[in-house]
Backbone as JSON, one array per atom type, in Angstrom:
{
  "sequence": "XXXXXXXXXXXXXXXXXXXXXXXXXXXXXXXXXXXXXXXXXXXXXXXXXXXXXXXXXXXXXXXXXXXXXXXXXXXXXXXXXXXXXXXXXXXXXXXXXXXXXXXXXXXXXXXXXXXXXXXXXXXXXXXXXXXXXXXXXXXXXXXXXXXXXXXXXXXXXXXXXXXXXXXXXXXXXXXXXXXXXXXXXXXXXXXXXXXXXXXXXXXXXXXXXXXXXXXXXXXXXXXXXXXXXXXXXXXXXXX",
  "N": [[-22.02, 49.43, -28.07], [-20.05, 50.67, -29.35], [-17.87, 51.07, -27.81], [-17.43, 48.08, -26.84], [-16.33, 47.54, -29.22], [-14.37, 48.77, -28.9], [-12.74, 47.89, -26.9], [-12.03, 45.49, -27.99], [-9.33, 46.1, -29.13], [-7.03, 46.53, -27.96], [-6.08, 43.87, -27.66], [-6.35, 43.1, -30.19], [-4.51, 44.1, -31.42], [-1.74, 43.38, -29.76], [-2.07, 40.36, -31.15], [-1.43, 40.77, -33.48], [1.16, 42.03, -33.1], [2.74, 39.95, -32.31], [2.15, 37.89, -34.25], [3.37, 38.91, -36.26], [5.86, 38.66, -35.73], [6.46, 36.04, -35.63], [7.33, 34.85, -38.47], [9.01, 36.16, -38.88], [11.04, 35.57, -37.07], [11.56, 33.33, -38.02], [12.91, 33.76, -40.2], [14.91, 35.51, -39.22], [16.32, 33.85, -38.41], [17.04, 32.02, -40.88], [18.74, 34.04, -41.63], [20.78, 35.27, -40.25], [20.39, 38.86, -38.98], [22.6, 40.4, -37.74], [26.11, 39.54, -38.16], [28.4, 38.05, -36.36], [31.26, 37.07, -35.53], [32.67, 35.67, -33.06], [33.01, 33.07, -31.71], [34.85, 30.52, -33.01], [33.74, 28.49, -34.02], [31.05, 27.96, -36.83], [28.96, 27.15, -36.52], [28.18, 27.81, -33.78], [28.42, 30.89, -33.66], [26.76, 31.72, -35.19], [24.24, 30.24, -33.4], [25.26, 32.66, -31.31], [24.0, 35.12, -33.07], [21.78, 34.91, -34.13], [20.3, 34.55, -31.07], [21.06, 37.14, -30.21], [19.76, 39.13, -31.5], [16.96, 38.12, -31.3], [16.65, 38.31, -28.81], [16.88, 41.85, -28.93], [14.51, 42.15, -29.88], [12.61, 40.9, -28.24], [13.02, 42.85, -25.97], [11.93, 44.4, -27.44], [8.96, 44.16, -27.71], [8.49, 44.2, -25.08], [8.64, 46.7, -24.58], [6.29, 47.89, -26.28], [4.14, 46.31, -25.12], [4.66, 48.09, -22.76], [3.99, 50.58, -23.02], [1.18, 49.99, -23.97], [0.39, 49.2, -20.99], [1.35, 49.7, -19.15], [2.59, 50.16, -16.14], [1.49, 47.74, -15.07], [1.57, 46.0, -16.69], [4.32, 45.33, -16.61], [4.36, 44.16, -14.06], [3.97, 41.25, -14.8], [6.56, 40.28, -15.15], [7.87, 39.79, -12.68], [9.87, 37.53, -10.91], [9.92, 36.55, -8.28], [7.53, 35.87, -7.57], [5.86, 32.64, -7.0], [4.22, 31.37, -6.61], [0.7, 30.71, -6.04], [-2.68, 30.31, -6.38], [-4.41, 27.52, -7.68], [-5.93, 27.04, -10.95], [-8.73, 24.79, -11.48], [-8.12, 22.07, -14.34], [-9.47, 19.97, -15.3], [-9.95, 18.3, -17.9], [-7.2, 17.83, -18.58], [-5.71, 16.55, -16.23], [-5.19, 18.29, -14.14], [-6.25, 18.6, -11.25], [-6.3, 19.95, -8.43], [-5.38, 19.32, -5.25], [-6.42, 20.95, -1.67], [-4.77, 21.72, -0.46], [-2.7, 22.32, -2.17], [-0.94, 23.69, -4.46], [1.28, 26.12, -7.16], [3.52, 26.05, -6.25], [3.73, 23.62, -5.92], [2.32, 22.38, -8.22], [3.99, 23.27, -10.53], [6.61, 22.5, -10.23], [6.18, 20.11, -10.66], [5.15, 19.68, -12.96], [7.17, 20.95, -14.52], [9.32, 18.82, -14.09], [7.85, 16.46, -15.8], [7.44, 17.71, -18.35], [10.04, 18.09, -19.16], [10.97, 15.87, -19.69], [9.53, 14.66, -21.36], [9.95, 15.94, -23.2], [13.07, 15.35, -24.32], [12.45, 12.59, -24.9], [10.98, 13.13, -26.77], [12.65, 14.51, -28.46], [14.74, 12.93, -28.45], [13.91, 11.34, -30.48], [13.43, 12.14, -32.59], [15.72, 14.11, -33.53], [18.32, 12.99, -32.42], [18.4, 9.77, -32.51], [19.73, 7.44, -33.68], [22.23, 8.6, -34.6], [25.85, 9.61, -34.48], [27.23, 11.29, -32.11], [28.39, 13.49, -30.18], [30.36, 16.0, -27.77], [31.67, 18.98, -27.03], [32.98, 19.8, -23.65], [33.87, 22.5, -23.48], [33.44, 25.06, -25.2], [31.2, 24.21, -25.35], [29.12, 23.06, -23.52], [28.85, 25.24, -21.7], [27.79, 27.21, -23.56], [25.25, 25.93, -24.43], [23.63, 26.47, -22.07], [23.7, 28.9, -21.8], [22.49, 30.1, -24.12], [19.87, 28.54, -24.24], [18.91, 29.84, -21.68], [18.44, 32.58, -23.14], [16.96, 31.81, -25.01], [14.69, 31.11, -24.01], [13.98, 33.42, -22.22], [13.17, 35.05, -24.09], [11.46, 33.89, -26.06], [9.82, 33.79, -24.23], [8.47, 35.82, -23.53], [7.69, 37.37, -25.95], [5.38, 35.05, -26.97], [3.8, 34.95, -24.68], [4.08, 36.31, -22.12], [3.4, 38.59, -23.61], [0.48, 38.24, -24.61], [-0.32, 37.95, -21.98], [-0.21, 39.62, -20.17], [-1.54, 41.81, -21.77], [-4.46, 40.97, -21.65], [-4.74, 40.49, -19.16], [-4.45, 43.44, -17.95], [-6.93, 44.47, -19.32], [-8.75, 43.05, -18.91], [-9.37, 40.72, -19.86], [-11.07, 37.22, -20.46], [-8.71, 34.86, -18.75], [-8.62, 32.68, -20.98], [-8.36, 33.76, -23.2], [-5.71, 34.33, -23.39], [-4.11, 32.01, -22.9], [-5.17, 30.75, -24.78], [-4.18, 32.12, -27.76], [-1.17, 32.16, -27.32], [-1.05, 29.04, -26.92], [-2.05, 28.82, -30.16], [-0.31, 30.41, -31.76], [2.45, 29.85, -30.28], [2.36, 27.02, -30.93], [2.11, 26.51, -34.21], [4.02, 28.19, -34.9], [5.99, 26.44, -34.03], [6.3, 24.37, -36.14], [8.21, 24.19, -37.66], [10.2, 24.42, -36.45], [12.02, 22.84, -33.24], [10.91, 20.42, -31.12], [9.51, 19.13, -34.29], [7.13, 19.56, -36.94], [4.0, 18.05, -36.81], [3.78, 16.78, -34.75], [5.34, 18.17, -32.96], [3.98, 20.54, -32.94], [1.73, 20.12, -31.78], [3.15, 19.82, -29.24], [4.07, 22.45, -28.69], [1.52, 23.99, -28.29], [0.48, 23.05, -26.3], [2.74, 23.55, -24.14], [2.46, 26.42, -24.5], [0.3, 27.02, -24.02], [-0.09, 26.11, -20.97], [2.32, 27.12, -19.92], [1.56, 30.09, -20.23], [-0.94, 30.04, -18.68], [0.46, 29.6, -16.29], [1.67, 31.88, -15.38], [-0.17, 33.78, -15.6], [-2.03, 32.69, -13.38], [0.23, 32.7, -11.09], [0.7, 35.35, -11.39], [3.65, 35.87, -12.24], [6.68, 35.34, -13.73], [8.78, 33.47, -13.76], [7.57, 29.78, -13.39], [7.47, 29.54, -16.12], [9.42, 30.52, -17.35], [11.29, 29.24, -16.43], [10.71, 26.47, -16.64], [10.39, 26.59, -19.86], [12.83, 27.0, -19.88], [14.44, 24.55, -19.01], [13.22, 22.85, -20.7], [14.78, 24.09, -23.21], [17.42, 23.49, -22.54], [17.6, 20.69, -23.17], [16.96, 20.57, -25.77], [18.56, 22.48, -26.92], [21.07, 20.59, -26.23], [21.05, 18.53, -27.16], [21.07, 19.3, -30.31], [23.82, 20.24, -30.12], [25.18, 18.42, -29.96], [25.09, 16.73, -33.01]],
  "CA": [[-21.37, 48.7, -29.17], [-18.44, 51.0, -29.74], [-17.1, 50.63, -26.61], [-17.42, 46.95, -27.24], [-15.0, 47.33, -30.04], [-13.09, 50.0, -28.67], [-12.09, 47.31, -25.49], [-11.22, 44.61, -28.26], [-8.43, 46.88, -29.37], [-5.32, 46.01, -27.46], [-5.56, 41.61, -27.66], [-6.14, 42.24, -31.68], [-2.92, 44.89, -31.57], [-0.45, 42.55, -29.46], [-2.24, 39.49, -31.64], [-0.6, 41.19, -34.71], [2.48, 42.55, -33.09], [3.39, 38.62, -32.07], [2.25, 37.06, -35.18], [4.34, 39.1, -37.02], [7.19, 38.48, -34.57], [6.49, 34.17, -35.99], [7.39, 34.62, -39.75], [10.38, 37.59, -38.21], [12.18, 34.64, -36.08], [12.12, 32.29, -39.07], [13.73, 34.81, -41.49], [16.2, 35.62, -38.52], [16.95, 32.13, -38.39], [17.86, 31.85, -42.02], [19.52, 35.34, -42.35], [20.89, 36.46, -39.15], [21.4, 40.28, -39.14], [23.81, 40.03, -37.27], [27.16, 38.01, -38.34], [29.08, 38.21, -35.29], [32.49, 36.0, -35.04], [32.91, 35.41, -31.68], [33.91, 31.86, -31.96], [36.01, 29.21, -33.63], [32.66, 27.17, -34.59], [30.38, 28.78, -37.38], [27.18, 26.78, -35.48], [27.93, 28.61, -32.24], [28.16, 32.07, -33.94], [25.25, 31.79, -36.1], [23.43, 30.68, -32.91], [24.63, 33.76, -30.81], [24.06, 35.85, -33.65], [20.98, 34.86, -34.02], [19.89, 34.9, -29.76], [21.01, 38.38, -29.09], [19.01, 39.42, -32.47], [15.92, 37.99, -30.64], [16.42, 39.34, -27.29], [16.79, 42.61, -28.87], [12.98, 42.11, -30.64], [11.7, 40.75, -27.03], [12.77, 44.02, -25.85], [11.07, 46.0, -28.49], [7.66, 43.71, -27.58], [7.81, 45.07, -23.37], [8.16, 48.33, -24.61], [4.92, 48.22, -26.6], [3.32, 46.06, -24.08], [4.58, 48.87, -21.91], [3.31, 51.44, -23.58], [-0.25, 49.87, -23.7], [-0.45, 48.77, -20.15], [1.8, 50.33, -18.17], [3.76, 49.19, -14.81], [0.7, 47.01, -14.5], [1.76, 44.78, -17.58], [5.49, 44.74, -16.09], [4.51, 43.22, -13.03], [4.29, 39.82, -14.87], [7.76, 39.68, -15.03], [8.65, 39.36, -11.37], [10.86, 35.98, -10.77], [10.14, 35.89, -7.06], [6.33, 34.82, -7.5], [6.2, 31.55, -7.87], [3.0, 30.34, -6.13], [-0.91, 30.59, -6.64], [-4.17, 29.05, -6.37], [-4.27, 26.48, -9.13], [-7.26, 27.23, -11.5], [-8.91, 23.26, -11.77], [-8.2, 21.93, -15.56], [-9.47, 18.23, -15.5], [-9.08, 17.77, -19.14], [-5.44, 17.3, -18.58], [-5.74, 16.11, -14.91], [-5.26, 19.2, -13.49], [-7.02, 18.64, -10.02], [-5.34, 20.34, -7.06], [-5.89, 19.19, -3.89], [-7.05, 21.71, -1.16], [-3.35, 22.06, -0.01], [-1.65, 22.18, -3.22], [-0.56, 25.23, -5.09], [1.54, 26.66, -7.92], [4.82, 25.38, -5.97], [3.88, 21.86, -6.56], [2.21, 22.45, -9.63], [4.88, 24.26, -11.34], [7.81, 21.76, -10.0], [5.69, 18.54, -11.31], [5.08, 19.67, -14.87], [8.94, 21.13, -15.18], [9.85, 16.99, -14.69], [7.37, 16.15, -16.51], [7.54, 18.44, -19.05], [11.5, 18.48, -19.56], [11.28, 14.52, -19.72], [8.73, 14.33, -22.71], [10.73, 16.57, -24.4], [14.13, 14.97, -24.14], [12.37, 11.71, -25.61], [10.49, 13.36, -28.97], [14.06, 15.06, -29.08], [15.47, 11.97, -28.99], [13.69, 10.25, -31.4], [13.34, 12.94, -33.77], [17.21, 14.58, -33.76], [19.61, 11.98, -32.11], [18.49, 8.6, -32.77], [20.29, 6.51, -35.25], [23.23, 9.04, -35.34], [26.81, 9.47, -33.68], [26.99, 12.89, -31.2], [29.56, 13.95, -29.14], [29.8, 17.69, -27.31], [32.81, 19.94, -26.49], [31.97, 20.62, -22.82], [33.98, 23.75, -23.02], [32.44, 26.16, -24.7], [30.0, 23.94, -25.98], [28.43, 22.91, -22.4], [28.52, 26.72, -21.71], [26.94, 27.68, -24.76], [24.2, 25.52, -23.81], [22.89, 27.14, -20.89], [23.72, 30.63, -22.09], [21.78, 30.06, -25.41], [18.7, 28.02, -23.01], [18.17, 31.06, -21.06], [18.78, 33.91, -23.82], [16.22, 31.77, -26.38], [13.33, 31.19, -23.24], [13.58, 34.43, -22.07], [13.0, 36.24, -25.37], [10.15, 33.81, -26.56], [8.35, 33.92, -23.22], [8.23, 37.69, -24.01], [7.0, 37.71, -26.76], [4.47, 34.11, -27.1], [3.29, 34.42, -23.19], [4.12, 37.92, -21.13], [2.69, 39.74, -24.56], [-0.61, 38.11, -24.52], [-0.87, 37.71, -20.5], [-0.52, 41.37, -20.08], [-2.74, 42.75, -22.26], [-5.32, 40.43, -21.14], [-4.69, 41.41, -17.54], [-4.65, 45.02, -18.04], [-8.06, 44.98, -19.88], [-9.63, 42.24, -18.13], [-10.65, 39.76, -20.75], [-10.64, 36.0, -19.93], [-7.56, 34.19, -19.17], [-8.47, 31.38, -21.92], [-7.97, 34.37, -24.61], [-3.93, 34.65, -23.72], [-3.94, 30.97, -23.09], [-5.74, 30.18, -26.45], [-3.85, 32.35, -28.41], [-0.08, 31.16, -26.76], [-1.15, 27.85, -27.84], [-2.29, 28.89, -31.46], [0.65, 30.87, -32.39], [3.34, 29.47, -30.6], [1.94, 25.42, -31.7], [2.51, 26.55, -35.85], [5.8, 28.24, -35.47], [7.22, 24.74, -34.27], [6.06, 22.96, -37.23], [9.53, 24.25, -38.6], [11.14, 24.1, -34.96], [12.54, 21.6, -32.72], [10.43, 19.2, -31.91], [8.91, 19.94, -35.58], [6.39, 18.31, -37.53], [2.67, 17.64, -36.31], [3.83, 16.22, -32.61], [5.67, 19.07, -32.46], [3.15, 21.69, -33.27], [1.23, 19.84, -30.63], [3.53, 19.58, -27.76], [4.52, 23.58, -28.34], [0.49, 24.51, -28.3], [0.08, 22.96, -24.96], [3.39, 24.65, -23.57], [2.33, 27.72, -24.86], [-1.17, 27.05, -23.08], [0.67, 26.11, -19.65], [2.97, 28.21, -19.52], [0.18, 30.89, -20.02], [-1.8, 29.63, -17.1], [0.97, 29.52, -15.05], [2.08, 32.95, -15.56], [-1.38, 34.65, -15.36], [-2.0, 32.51, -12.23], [1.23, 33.23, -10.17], [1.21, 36.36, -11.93], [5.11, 36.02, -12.21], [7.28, 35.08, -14.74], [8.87, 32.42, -12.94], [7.75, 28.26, -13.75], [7.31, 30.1, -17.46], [11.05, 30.76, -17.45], [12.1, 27.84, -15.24], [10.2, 25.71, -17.19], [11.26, 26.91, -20.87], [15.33, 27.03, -19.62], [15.16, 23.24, -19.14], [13.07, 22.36, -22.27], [15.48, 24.35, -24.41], [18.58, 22.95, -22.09], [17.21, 19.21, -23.53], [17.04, 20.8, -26.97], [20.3, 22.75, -27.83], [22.29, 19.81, -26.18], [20.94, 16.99, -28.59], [21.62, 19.79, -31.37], [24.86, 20.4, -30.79], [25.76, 16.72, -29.92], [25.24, 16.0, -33.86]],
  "C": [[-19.99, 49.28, -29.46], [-17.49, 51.03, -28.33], [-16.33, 49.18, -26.63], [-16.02, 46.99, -27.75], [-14.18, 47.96, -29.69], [-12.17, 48.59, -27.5], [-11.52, 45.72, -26.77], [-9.8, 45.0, -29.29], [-7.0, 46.29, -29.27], [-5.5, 44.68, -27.82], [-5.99, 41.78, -29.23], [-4.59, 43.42, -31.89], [-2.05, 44.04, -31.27], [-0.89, 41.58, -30.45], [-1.37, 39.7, -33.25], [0.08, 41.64, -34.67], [3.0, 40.94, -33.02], [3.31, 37.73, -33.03], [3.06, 37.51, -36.48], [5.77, 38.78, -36.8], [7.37, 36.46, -35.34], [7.39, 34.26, -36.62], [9.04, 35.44, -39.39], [11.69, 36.38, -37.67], [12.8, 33.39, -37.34], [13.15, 32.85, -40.25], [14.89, 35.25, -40.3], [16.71, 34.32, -38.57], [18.07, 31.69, -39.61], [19.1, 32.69, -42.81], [19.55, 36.46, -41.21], [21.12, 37.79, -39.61], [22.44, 40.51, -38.93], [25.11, 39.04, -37.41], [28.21, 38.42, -37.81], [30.27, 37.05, -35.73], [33.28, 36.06, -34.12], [33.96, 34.55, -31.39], [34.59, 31.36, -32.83], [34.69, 28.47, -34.7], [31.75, 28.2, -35.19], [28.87, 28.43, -37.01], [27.05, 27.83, -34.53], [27.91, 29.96, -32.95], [27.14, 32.51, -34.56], [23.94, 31.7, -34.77], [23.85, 32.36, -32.21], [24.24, 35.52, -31.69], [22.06, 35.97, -33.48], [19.59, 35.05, -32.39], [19.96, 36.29, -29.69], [20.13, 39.3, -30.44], [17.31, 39.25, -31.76], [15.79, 38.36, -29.56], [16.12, 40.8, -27.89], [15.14, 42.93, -29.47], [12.32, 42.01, -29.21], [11.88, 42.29, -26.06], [11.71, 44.84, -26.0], [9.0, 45.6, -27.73], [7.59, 44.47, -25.84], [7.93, 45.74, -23.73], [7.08, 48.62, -25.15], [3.97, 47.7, -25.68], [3.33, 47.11, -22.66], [4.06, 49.79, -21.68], [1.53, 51.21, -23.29], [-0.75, 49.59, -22.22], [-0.16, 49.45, -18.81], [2.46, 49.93, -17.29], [2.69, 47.81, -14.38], [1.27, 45.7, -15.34], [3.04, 44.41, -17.11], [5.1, 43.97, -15.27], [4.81, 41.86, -12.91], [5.76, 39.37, -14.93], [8.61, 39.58, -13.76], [8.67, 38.21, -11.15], [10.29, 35.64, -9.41], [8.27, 34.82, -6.76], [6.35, 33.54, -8.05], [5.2, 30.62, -7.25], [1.66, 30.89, -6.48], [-1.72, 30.1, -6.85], [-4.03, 28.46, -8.34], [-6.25, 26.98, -10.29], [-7.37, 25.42, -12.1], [-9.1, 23.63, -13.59], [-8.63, 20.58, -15.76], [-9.44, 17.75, -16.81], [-7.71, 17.13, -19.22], [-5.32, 16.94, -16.77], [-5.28, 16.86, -13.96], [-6.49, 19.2, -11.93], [-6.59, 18.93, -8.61], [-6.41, 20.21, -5.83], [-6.11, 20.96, -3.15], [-5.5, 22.15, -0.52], [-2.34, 22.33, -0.62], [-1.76, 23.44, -4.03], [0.71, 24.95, -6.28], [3.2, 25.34, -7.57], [5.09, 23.94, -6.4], [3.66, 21.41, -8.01], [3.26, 22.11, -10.35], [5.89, 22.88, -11.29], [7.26, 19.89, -10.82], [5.95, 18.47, -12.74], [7.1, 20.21, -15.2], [9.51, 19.79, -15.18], [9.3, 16.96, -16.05], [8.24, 16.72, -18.26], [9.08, 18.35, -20.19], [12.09, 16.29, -19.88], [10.45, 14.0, -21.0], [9.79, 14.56, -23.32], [12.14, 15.95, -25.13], [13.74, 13.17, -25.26], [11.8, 11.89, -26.74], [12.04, 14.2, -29.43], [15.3, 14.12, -29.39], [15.72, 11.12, -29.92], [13.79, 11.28, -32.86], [15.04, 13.56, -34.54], [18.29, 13.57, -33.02], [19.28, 11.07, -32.7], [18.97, 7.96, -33.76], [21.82, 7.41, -35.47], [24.58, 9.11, -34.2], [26.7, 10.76, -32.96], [28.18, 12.61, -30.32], [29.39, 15.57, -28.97], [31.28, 18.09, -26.92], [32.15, 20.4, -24.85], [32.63, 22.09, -22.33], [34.09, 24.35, -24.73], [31.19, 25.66, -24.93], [28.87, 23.9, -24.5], [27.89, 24.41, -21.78], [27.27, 27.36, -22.34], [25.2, 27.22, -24.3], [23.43, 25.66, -23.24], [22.58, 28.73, -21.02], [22.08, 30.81, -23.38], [19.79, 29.33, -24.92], [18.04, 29.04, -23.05], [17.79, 32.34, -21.96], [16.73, 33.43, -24.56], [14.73, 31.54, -25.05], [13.2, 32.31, -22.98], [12.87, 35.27, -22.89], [11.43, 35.31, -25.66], [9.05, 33.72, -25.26], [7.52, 35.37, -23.38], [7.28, 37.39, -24.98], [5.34, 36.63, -27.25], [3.59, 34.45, -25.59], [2.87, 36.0, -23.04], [3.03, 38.69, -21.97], [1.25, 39.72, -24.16], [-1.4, 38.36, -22.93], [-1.32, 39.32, -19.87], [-1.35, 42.33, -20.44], [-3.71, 41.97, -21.48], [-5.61, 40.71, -19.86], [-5.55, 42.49, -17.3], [-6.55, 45.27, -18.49], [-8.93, 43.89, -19.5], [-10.82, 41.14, -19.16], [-10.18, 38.54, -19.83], [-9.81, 35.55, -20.06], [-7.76, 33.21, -20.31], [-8.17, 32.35, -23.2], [-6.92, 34.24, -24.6], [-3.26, 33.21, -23.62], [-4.13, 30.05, -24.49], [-4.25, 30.83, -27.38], [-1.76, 32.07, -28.22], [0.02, 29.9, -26.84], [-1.4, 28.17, -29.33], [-0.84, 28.89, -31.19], [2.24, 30.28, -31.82], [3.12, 27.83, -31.22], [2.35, 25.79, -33.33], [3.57, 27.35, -36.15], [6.32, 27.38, -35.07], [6.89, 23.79, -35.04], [6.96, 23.16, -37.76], [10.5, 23.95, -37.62], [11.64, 22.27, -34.53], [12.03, 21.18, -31.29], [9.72, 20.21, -33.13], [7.9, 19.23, -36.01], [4.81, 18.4, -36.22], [2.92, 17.8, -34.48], [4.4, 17.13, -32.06], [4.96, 20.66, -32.24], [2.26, 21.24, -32.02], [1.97, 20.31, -29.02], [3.62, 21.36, -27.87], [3.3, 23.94, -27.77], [0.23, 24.36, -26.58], [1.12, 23.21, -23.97], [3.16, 25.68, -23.41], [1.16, 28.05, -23.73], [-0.94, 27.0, -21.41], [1.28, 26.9, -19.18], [2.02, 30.02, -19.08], [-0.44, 30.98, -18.69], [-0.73, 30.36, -16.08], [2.03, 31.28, -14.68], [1.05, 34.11, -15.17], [-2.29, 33.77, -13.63], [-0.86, 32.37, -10.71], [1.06, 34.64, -10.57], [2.69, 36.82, -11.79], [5.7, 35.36, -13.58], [8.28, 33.48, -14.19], [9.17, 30.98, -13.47], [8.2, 28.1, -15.63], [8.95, 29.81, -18.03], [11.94, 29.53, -17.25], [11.92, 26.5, -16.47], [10.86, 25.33, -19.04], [12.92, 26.32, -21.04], [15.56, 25.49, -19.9], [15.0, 22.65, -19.97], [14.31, 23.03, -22.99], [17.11, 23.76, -23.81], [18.64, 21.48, -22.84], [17.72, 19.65, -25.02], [18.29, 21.14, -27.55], [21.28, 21.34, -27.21], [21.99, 18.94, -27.42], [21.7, 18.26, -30.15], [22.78, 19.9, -31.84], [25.76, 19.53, -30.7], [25.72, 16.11, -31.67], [26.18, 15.92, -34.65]]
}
């Protein structure tokens, strides 16, 4: 029995280093630490005030995940894996043929995926209004701000959970479950927001998961993320 509890240790530690990390991003949001003036535009400085504020937190999260797991929990962050037996999900029509892998996977749902998004982002933040974009620095910005804001929350919503779970050998549906909880109810303030948005994050969170603890790479996670949030900051800063 105490063993028992002793082994559910680490997944309720990261579970309360990352859910504190939720309520942390929303209060950075409203009150960067940081008030950098970089630029010309008080949007663009607020966001990179706010990005390199959150990278420096996704940091802080691999060093405790480092701490608890060791070079074993880094491993998930190697870019070059990017294939892997598919674990069957037929709920969501997950059914891989006998020839099909991660590569195809991975490359289907990033359409997919980056094409939902683009239309609840359309309907929710463009529609009905005028937009236009600067494509210098704004187009820039765009891609910089993409990569900065996936990298940091894969860290901390995904890698955190996948790692411990790894390391201590519980079932993947714990780092998948809980990567859907927690990131699904911090985008009920996000973008998409609201109900459909608390939805669509839960089953990113859950995918991405998978596909991270079955490549064991960091990878479609990343890939995947970059182009959702590429869809997202453009409509934003088109308003």
């Amino acid at each position: 029995m105490i063993k028992k509890r002793f082994r559910m240790v680490p997944i309720l530690l990261i579970t309360v280093v990352v859910i504190a990390c939720a309520p942390l991003l929303l209060w950075i949001r409203s009150s960067p630490p940081l008030a950098l003036k970089v630029l010309d535009s008080e949007i663009y400085n607020l966001e990179i005030s706010y990005q390199i504020t959150v990278l420096l937190l996704a940091v802080i999260v691999i060093g405790i995940v480092y701490g608890m797991t060791g070079k074993d929990g880094l491993a998930y962050l190697n870019l070059k894996r990017r294939d892997g037996i598919i674990r069957p999900e037929p709920w969501i029509g997950v059914k891989p043929k006998a020839t099909e892998t991660w590569k195809n996977l991975g490359l289907n749902f990033a359409v997919v995926i980056t094409l939902v998004t683009a239309v609840v982002i359309y309907f929710q933040v463009v529609h009905g209004g005028s937009v236009s974009l600067d494509l210098y620095p704004g187009g820039i910005l765009i891609l910089v701000f993409a990569l900065m804001n996936a990298f940091s929350e894969e860290i901390i919503f995904r890698f955190s959970f996948v790692a411990i779970v790894s390391k201590y050998r519980y079932s993947p549906y714990v780092a998948q479950g809980l990567a859907a909880l927690v990131f699904g109810v911090v985008h009920y303030f996000g973008n998409p927001g609201g109900i459909l948005g608390v939805l669509m994050a839960a089953f990113i969170g859950w995918f991405l998961a998978k596909s991270m603890l079955e490549t064991k790479g960091f990878f479609w996670a990343l890939t995947i993320h970059f182009l959702q949030d590429v869809v997202i900051f453009s409509a934003l800063f088109m308003k």
